[in-house]
C-alpha positions as CSV (number, residue, x, y, z in Angstrom):
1,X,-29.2,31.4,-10.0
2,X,-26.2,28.9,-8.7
3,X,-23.1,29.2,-10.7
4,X,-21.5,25.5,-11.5
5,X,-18.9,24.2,-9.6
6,X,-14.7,24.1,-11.0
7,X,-12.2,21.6,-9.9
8,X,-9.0,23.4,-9.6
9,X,-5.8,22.6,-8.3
10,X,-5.2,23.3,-4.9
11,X,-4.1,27.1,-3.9
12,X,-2.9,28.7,-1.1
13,X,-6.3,30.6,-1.5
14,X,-8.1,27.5,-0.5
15,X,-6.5,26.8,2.7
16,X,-8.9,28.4,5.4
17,X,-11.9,27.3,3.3
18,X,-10.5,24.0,3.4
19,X,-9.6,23.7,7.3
20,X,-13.4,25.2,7.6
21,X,-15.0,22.2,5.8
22,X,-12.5,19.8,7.6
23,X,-13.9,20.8,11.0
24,X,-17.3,20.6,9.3
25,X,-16.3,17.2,8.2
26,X,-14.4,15.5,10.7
27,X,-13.8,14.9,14.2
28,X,-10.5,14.8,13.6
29,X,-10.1,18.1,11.5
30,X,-6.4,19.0,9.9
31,X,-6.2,22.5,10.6
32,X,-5.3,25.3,8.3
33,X,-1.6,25.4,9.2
34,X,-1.3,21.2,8.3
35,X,-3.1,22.2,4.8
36,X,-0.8,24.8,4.2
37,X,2.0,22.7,4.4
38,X,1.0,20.1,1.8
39,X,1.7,23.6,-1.0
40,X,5.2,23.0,-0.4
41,X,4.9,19.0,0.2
42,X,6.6,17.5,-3.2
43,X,4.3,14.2,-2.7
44,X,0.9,16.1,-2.1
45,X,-1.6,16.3,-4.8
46,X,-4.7,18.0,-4.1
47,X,-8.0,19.7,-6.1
48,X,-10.4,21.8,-4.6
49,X,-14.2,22.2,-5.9
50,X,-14.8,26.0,-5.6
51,X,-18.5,27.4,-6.2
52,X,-19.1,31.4,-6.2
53,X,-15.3,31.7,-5.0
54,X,-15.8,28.9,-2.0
55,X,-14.4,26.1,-1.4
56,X,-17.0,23.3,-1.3
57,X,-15.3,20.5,-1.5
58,X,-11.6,18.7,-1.7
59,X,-9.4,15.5,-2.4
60,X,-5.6,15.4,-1.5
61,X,-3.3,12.6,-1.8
62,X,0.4,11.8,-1.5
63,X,2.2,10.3,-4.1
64,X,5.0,7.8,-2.8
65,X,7.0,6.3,-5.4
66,X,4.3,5.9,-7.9
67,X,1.5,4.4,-4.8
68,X,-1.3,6.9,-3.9
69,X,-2.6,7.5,-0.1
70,X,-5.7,9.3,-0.3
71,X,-5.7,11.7,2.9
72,X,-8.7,13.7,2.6
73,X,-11.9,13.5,0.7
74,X,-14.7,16.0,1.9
75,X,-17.7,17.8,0.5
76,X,-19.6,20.4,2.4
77,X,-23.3,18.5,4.1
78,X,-24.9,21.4,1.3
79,X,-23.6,20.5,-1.6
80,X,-23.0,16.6,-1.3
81,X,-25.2,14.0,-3.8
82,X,-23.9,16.4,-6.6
83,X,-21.6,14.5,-8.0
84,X,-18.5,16.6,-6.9
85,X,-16.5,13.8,-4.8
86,X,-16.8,11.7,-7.6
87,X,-15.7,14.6,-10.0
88,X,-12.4,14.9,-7.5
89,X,-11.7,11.2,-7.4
90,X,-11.5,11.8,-11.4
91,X,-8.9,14.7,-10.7
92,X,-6.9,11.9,-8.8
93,X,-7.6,8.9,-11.0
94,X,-6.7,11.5,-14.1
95,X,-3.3,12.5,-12.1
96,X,-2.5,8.7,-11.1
97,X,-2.7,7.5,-14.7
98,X,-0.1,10.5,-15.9
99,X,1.9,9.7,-13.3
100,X,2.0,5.8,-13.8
101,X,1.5,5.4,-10.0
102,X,-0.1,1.2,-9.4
103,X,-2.6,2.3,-7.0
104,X,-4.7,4.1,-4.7
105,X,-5.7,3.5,-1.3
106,X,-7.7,5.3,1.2
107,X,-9.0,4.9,4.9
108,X,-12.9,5.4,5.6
109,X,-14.9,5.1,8.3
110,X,-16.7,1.7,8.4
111,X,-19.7,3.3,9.1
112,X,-19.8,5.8,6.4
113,X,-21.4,3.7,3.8
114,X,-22.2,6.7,1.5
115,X,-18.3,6.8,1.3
116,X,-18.0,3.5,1.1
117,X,-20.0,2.8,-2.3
118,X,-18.7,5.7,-4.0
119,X,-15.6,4.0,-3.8
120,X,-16.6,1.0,-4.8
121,X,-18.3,2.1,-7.8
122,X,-15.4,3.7,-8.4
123,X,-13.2,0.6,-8.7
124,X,-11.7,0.6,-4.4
125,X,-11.8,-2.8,-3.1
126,X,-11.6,-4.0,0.5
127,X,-8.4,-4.7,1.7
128,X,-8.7,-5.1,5.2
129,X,-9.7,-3.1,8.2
130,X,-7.5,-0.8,10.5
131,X,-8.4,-1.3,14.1
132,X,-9.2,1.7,16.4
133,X,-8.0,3.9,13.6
134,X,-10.4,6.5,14.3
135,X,-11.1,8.4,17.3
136,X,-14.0,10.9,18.8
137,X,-16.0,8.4,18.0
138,X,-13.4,5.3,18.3
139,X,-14.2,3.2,15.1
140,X,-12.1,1.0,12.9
141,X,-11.2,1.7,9.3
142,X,-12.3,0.2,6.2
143,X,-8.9,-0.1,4.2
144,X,-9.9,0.5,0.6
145,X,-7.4,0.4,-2.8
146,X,-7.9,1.0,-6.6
147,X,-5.4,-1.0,-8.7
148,X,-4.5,0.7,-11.8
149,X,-3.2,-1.7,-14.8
150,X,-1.1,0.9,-17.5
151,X,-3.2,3.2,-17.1
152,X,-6.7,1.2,-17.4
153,X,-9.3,1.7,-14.6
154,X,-9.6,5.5,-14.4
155,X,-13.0,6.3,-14.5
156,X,-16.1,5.3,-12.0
157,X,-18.4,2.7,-12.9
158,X,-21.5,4.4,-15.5
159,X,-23.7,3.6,-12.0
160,X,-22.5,6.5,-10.0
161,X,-26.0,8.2,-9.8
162,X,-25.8,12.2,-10.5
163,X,-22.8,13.2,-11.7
164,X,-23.6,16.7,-12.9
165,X,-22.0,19.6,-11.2
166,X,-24.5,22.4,-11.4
């Protein structure tokens, strides 16, 4: 029987977890000892999704004078279509509209259209594109950013698919 899945906050119990699913995720991976250091960074705001005391999935941003720069989103290859990257974005959308910040904004491969209209139906529009900004593959960046007006614009569109965390 699975168990369902919590958002939490992140911990420093999460850390190795999380460096695992980053080199899962990405060919550029932040390791464990660049995750650790974002428990001590004032600016860092992450949540972790944790299922049978594993982390499967997490989204971390920095909040600069009320702007938010998504750094990480990542769900493990197993437990993606569930709903739980959208359920993180809501931890972020939740903590931007507490904390008054204007926006979001992330990077994203421009291949990784999956990515890419999650965040759109979540409100991200295209802002431009970074050139080169990836590497191992080389690929530019889609620049994406959700606007917030006081407050308004917090939630994903209703069209987001399967949203339920099991």
């Amino acid at each position: 029987m699975e168990h369902s899945i919590r958002i939490v906050p992140m911990g420093s119990e999460h850390v190795m977890d999380m460096a695992d699913l980053e080199a899962a995720c990405f060919s550029e991976a932040w390791t464990a000892a660049q995750l650790a250091y974002e428990l001590d960074n004032p600016h860092a705001v992450y949540f972790c999704a944790v299922h049978d005391g594993r982390t499967v999935g997490f989204a971390g941003m920095h909040n600069v004078l009320g702007e938010g720069y998504i750094t990480n989103v990542a769900v493990l290859e197993e437990f993606r279509r569930r709903g739980i990257a959208y359920a993180l974005l809501q931890e972020l959308f939740e903590y931007a509209a507490g904390h008054a910040m204007a926006f979001l904004t992330l990077e994203v491969r421009q291949s990784n259209d999956g990515a890419i209209r999650l965040y759109e139906k979540c409100g991200f529009t295209r802002q431009g594109i970074r050139r080169r900004f990836y590497q191992n593959p080389s690929e530019d960046a889609l620049l994406m950013t959700k606007f917030f007006v006081s407050g308004e614009g917090t939630d994903c569109d209703e069209d987001t698919g399967d949203r339920e965390l099991l």
